[in-house]
Structures are given as structure tokens and as C-alpha cells.
matplotlib code that plots the C-alpha trace (Angstrom):
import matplotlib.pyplot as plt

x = [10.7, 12.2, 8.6, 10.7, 11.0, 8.7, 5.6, 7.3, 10.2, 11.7, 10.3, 8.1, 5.1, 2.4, -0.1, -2.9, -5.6, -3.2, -0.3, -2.0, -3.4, -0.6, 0.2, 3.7, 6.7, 9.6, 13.2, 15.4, 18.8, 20.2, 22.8, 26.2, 29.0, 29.7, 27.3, 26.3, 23.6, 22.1, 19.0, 18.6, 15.3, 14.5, 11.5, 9.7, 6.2, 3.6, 5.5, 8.9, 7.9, 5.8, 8.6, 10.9, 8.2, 8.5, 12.2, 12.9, 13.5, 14.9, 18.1, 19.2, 20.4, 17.5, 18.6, 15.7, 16.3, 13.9, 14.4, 12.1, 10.4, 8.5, 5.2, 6.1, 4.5, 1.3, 1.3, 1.1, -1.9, -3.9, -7.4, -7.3, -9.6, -8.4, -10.6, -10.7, -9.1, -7.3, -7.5, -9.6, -12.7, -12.9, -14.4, -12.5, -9.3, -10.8, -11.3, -7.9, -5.9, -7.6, -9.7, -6.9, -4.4, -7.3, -8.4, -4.6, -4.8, -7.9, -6.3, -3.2, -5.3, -7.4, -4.1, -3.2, -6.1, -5.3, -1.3, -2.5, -4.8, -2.3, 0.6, -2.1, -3.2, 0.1, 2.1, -1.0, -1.3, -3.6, -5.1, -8.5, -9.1, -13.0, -15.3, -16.8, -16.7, -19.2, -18.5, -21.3, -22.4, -23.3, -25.1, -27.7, -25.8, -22.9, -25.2, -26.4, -22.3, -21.5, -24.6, -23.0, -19.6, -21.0, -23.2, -19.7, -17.4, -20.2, -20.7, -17.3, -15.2, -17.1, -16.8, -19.5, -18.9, -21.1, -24.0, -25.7, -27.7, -30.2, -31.2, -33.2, -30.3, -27.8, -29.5, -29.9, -26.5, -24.5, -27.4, -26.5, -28.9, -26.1, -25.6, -28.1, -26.8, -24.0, -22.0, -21.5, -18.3, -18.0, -14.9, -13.2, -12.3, -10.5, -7.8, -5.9, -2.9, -0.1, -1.0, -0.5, 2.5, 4.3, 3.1, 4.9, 8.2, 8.0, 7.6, 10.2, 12.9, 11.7, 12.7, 16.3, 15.6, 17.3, 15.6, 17.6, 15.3, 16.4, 18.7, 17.6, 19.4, 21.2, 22.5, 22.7, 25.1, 23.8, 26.0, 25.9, 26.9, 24.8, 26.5, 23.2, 24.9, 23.3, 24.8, 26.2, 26.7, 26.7, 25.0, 26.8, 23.9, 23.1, 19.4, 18.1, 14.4, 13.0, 9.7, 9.5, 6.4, 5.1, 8.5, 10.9, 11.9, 15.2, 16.4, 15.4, 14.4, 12.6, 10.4, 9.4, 9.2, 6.0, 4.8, 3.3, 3.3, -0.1, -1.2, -5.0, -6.3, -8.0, -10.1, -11.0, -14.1, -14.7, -15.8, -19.9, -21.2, -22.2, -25.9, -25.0, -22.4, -24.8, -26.8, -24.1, -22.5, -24.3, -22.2, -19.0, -18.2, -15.9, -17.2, -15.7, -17.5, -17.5, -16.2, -13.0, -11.9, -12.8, -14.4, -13.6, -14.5, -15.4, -16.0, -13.3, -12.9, -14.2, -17.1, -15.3, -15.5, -12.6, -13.3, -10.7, -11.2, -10.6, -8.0, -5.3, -3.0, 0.7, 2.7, 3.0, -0.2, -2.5, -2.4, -5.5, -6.1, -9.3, -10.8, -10.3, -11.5, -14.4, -16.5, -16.6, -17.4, -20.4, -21.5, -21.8, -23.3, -24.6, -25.6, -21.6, -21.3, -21.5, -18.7, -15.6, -12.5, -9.9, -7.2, -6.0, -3.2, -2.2, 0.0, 1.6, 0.6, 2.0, -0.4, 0.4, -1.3, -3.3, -3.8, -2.3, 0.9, 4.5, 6.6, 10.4, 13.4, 16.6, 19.1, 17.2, 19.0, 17.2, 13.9, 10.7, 7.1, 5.2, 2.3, -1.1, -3.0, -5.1, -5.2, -2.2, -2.9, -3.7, -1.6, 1.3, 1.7, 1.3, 4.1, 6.6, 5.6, 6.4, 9.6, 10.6, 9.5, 11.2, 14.8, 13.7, 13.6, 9.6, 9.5, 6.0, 3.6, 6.0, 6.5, 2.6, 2.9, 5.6, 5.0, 2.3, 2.9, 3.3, 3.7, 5.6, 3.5, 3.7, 6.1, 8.8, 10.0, 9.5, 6.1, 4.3, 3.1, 1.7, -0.4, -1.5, -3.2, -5.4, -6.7, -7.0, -8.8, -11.1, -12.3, -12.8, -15.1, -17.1, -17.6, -19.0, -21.4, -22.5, -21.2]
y = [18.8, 15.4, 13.5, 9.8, 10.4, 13.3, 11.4, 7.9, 8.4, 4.7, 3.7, 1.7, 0.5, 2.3, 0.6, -0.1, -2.4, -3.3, -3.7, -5.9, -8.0, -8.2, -12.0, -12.3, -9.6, -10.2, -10.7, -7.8, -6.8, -3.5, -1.8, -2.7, -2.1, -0.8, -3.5, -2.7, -3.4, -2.9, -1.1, 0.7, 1.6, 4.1, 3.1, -0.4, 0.8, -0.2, 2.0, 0.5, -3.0, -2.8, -2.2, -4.7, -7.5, -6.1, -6.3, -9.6, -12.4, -10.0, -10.5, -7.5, -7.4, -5.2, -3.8, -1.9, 0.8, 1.3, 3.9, 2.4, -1.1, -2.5, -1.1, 1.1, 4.4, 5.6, 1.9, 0.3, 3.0, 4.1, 3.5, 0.2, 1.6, 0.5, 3.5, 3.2, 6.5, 9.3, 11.3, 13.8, 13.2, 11.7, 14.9, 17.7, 15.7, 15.8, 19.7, 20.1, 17.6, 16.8, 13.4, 11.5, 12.3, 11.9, 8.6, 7.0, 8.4, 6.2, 2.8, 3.2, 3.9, 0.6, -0.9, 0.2, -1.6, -4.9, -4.6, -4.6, -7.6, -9.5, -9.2, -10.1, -13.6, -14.2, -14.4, -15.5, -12.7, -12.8, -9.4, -9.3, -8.2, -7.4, -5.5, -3.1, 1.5, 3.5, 7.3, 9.3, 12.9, 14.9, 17.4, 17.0, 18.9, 16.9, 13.6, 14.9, 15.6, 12.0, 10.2, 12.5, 10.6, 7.6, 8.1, 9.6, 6.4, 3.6, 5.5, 6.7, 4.2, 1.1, 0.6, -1.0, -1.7, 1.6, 1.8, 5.6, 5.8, 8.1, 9.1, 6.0, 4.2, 5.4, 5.5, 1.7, 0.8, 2.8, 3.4, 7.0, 10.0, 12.3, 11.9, 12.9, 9.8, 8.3, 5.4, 2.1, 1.1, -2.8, -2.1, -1.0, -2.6, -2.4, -4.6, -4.8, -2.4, -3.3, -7.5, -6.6, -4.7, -7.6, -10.1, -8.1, -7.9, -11.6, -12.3, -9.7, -11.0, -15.4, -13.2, -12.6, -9.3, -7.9, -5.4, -3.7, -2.2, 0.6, 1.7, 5.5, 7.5, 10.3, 11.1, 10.3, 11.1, 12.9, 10.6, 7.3, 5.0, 6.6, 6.2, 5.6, 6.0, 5.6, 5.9, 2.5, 1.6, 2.6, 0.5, 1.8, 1.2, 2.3, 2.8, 4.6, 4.7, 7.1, 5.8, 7.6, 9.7, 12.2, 11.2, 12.5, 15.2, 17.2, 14.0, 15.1, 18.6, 19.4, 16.7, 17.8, 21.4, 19.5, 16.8, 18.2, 16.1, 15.8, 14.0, 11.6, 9.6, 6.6, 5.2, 1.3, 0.1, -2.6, -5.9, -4.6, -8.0, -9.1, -7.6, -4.0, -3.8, -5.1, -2.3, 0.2, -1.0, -3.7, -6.1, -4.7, -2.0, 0.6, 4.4, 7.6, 10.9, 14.0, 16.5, 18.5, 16.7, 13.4, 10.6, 7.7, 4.3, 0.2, -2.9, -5.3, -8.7, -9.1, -6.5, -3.3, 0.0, 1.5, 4.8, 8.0, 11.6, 14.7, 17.6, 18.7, 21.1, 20.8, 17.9, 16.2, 14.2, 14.9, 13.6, 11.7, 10.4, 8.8, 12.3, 13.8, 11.1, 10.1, 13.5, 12.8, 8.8, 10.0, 12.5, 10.0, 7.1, 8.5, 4.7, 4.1, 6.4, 4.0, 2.0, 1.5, 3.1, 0.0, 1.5, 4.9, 5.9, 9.0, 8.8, 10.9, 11.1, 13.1, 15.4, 17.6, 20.9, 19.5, 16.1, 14.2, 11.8, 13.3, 11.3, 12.1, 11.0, 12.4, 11.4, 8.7, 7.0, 8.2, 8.3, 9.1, 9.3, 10.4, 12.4, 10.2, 12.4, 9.8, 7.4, 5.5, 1.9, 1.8, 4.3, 3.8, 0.2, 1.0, 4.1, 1.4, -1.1, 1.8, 3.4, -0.4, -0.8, 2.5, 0.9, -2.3, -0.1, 0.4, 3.8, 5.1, 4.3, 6.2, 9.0, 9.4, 10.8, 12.7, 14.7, 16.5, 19.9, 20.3, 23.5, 24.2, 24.4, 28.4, 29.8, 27.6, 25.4, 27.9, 29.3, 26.5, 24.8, 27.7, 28.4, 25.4, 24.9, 28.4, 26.6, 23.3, 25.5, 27.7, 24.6, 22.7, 25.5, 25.6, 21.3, 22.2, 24.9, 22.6, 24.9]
z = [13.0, 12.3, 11.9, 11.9, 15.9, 16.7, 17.8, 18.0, 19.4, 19.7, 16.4, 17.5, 16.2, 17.0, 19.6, 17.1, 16.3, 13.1, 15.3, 17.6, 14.7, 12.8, 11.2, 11.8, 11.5, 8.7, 10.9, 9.2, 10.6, 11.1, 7.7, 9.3, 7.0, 3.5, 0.7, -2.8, -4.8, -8.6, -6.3, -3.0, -2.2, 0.9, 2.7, 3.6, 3.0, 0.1, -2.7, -1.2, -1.0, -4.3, -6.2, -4.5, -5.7, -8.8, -9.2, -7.8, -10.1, -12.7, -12.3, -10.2, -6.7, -4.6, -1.1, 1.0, 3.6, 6.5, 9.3, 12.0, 10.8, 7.7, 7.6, 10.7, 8.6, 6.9, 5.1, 8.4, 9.9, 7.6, 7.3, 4.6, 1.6, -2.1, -3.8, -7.4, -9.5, -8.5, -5.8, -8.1, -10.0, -13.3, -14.9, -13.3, -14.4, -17.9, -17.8, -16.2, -18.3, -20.7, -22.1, -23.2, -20.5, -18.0, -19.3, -19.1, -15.4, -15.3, -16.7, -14.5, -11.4, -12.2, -12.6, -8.9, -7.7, -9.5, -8.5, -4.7, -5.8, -7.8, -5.1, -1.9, -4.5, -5.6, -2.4, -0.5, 2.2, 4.2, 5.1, 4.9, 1.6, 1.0, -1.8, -1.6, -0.9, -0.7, -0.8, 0.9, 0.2, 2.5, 0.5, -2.1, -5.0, -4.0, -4.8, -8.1, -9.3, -8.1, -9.7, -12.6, -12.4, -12.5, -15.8, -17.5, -16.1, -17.0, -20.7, -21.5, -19.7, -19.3, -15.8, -14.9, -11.0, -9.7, -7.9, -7.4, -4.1, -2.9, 0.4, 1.3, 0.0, 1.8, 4.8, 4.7, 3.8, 6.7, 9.4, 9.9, 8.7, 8.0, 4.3, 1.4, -1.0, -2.6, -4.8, -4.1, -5.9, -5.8, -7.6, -4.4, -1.1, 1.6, 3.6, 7.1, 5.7, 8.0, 7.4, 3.6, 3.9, 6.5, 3.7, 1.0, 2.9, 4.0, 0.3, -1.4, 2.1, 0.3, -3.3, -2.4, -1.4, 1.6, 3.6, 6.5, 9.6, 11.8, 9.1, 8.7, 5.1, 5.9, 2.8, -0.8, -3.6, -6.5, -9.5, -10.4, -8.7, -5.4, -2.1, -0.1, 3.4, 7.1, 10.6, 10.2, 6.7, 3.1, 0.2, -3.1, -6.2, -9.7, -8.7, -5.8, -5.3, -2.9, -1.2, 1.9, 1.2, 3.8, 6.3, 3.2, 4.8, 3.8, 1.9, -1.4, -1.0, -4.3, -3.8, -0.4, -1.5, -3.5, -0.1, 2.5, 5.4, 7.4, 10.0, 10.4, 13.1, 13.4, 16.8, 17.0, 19.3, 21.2, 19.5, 18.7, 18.0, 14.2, 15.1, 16.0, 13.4, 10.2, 11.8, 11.2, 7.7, 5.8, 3.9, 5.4, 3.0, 3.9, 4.2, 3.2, 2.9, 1.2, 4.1, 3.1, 6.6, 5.3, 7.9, 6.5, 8.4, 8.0, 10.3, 11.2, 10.4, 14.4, 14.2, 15.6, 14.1, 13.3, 12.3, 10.6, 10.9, 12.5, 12.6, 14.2, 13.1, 14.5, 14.2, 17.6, 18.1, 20.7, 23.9, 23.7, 20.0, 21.1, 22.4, 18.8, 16.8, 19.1, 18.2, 14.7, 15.0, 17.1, 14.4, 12.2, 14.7, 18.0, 18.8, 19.3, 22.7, 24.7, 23.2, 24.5, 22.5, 22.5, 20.0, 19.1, 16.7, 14.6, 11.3, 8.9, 5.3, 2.0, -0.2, -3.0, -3.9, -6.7, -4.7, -7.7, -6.7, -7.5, -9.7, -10.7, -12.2, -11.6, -14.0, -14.7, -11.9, -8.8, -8.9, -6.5, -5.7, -3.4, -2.5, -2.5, -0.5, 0.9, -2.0, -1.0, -1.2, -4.0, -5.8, -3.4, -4.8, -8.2, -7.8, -6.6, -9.4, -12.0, -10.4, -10.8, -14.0, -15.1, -13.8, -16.2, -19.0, -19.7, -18.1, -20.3, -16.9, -14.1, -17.3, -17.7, -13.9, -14.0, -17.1, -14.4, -13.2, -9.6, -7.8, -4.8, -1.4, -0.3, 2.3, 2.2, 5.3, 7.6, 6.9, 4.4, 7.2, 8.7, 5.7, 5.2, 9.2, 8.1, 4.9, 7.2, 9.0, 6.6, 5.1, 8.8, 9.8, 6.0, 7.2, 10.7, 8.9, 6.1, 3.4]

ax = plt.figure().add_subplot(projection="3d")
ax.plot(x, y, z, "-o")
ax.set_aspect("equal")
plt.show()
């Protein structure tokens, strides 16, 4: 299924609350004719544009290829939160990698979160940027692991930005009585996603950079100098980064043999008024939760709740968004059903098996990443600021990630994604039970 047009088939933005709140759109033309360029980059997302800021001023000529519009994927719809780590706990990536290997995976994710920070105060984009992330337990042993976490990153790593709640904690910083306890990482954040990604573009486009919309790769050549060629034109470049994440499809097929594409949801009330929603979140902290079908949820800037979760499990997007997200929003805060639903939208993210991000070079010329299961604004910028980084010729962060082991999703292209709706699934039905 060709996931660029399946569920948008114009390529048009999505009709979200981002879209509708967006500051200002960059003015990019469409590839006509055959260009060339020291860099071509695939993709006008966070990893995408990241490295394009990164590369500008450096002396090279930087040409970025989007299929549909800057932002116009999971960059531009996806839920805002700038978690701090990876995508797996500090301790099981210590059993699994081991301390040292673990503890570099630390530094470089902290480094993600102060890459986003650096590019938003740097080019002045304004996107709501705010502190604050709790992540909520739903279960009591769950609580005691994460209050473990924290004693193990405040003694071992010195990061000293943690908070552990209990029940009556919890309970009076999101005014729900689902969850048991939690962390309050002031560490973290969260930002409007699609503002941040238009404010990157408008910045890399005032850099020299040119960025080409409705420009969709076809195909690239495999030697140096690449032939990056779409329907209209060809840019010819020693350095082609891939940054196309879960909408990769067969354009590098090893790496998607490794990227599952998944699709999330995300519902938007009415404006609640500031009294209701310092009732529901205090301080404006964004929420996410320990369900293997995350909820994940914050207030925005005018007092709405815009609120991420549930499942579905083939790629079109339901009919009515809204009626699949709603359920779990009222899970969380029955007080909401009477509010109105102004904005629905689905997207389309990447995860790996092992829910660590997939870096690789080939050749050293054409390199990718991908993969950030969830954890993408943070770690999508900082993949883009390393594949860029790499083609400057201080390769050790993007190496660090690609020296890990990534195994193939099961079935192949015909039955992986078959496979992976009965795990989706399994674990769904383990959330509903409270296993």
C-alpha cells in the first residue's frame, strides 16, 4: 500500500488543530529539471530539516526532497512530547547493552532534547515550547520500577530533573483516578510540532537551502554521484540522506525490512476554559502513560485537550477518527463527555522491533535513520543532526547508533504486517484487562 496517498490522497495537510494553527507555510516549488547538489536529502520532516540546519553555512550546496509538503507527515501530527532518553528504559538498556554503551545512548538522547531546543532559540520559532512530562503508571509494580529509574538516573547519571509521584500525587497533577503514580520529568516538554517543523524549513529555505515540495523520489542510484530522480527532475549529489521514516516504503528496502509503519490518532476539544483545564493538567505538562497502546495527551496553548491513543489495525484510517480516539480520552477524564470534538487526524509513524531508532550508512555516501517508535521529536532531530554531521566528517554520534543490532520484522512484505496486528492485538486486550 503506497502510505504517501493511501489516507491523503491529494497530499494535503491533514485538517488538524496543527494545521489550522500553523504560523505561516515556507513557499517551495515543485523539482523541475535535472540540478545537482553536494546533498540531497529525502523528506522535509524533523530528521530532514534537522540536518539541513545542520549543514547550511558549511560550505556545501543542500537540496531537500519532499513528496507532499514540509511537515506534511508524522512531524507535522504527532502528539508534541520532547521525552527525555530512548524509547527504552535506562536500566533494561544497561542489561541489554551494557553500562557504557547504555550511558552514551543517554548523552546523545539529552543531546536530542537540547538540538530541538537550540534550533527553536536560534532561529526564533515560535511553537509553543513548554516544560514539563509526566509519565503515569497505571499499575502499582509499574510505579515502584519507575521510582526505580529515577533513583539509578539521579545516582548514576546526575540528572537531577525527576520527580517520583505517588498516588495522591498523581492524582492531583492530571485529575484522573486511573493511574497508581508516576514521574514528573521537568526535563521534558512539549511543542506545537508542525509550527516547529514550518520554523525549521523557513530557516534552512533564509540558509540557502532549497527545499522542493510535491517532488516525490522514485528512485536512487546505488554509486556515487546518486542520481536522486522524481517524476519531474533529477538532483545528481555526493550525499543522499534518507529521512522519510515510517512513509520509506520500497525506497530503500533493507531499511524498511527493519521500519514498520504504524498508524496513531489524535482528537482535539473545544476550547475548555483555563478553569476546567488546570482541573485536568496542572501547570500544563504533557501526559503519557504506561499502556502497551500508549494515551498520551496535554493542553493547548488555548486550553483544549488534545488527546493521542487508540488502535487500529489496517492502514486506511477509520472513517471517523474522533469515534476511536474519544473512548480512550473518556477513560482517562469522564468529565470531557460533554465536550465537543473540534479536530481529528491520524498519522503514520516508524517503529523497530527493539523500539531503538535505525541508523545506516551505505557506502558512506547514503545514509538513513529511521525508526523512533514514538520518540520522534526528539530523536528525529538529533538523527538528522548526526547523518549531517557524518557527511562533515565527525561520524562517532550517527556510528554509536548504527553499530546496534536490528532484526528484520517477521513475514516479510506480504505477511509482517499481519503479524504484527495479532501482537497489536494480544497486548490491546492484556491493556483493557489490566494485566
Amino acid at each position: 500500500m503506497d502510505l504517501l496517498r493511501a489516507n491523503d490522497p491529494g497530499g494535503a495537510y491533514p485538517p488538524s488543530y496543527y494545521h489550522a494553527t500553523a504560523n505561516g507555510f515556507p513557499e517551495c516549488p515543485v523539482l523541475e529539471g535535472d540540478i545537482q547538489a553536494d546533498v540531497c536529502i529525502i523528506g522535509a520532516g524533523f530528521t530532514g530539516l534537522s540536518a539541513a540546519l545542520t549543514l547550511m553555512g558549511q560550505g556545501l550546496s543542500v537540496v531537500v526532497l519532499e513528496a507532499n509538503h514540509v511537515g506534511w507527515g508524522a512531524s507535522g501530527r504527532n502528539g508534541g512530547q520532547l521525552g527525555s532518553g530512548q524509547r527504552v528504559d535506562q536500566l533494561t538498556l544497561e542489561a541489554l547493552l551494557g553500562v557504557d554503551d547504555a550511558r552514551t545512548l543517554w548523552h546523545l538522547a539529552e543531546d536530542a532534547k537540547a538540538t530541538v531546543r537550540a534550533a527553536i532559540a536560534t532561529h526564533q520559532i515560535a511553537c509553543d515550547l513548554r516544560a514539563g512530562l509526566i509519565h503515569a503508571e497505571v499499575s502499582a509494580a509499574g510505579v515502584r520500577a519507575a521510582h526505580r529509574e529515577v533513583d539509578h538516573l539521579q545516582s548514576h547519571l546526575g540528572y537531577d530533573q525527576l520527580t517520583p509521584l505517588d498516588l495522591a500525587a498523581v492524582r492531583s497533577a492530571v485529575g484522573t483516578d486511573m493511574y497508581k503514580g508516576g514521574v514528573l520529568d521537568q526535563g521534558a516538554g512539549h511543542l506545537h510540532p508542525l509550527n516547529y517543523a514550518l520554523g525549521m524549513a523557513i530557516a534552512a529555505q533564509a540558509g540557502g537551502v532549497q527545499i522542493f515540495e510535491v517532488s516525490r523520489v522514485e528512485a536512487v542510484t546505488d554509486t556515487a554521484p546518486h542520481k536522486v530522480r522524481t517524476a519531474a527532475g533529477c538532483v545528481t549529489a555526493n550525499h543522499v540522506l534518507y529521512a522519510c521514516n515510517g512513509y520509506l516504503g520500497g525506497l530503500e528496502p533493507r531499511a524498511a525490512a527493519r521500519i514498520m509503519p504504524i498508524n496513531n490518532f489524535i482528537a482535539v476539544t473545544e476550547p475548555l476554559g483555563r478553569d476546567q483545564a488546570e482541573g485536568l493538567i496542572r501547570n500544563k505538562v504533557a501526559v503519557n502513560d504506561s499502556k502497551f497502546v500508549v494515551n498520551y495527551y496535554r493542553l493547548t496553548a488555548d486550553d483544549r485537550m488534545l488527546f493521542g491513543g487508540g488502535e487500529t489495525y489496517g492502514y486506511r484510517f477509520p472513517q471517523d477518527i474522533a469515534a476511536v480516539v474519544r473512548p480512550n480520552m473518556l477513560k482517562v477524564y469522564p468529565q470531557l463527555a460533554d465536550a465537543r470534538i473540534d479536530y481529528a487526524w491520524g498519522g503514520t509513524l516508524g517503529i523497530t522491533r527493539s523500539r531503538l531508532p535505525y541508523f545506516r550508512s551505505h557506502g558512506d555516501t547514503r545514509l538513513i535513520a529511521g525508526g523512533f517508535s514514538g520518540h520522534g521529536v526528539a530523536m528525529a532531530s538529533l538523527a538528522g543532526k548526526l547523518m549531517a554531521q557524518h557527511v562533515l566528517g565527525a561520524p562517532d554520534g550517527f556510528s554509536h547508533f548504527a553499530r546496534l543490532s536490528h532484526r528484520r520484522f517477521p513475514g516479510g512484505a506480504v505477511l509482517r504486517h499481519p503479524l504484527l496486528v495479532l501482537a497489536m492485538t494480544w497486548y490491546a486486550m492484556r491493556d483493557r484487562l489490566g494485566v
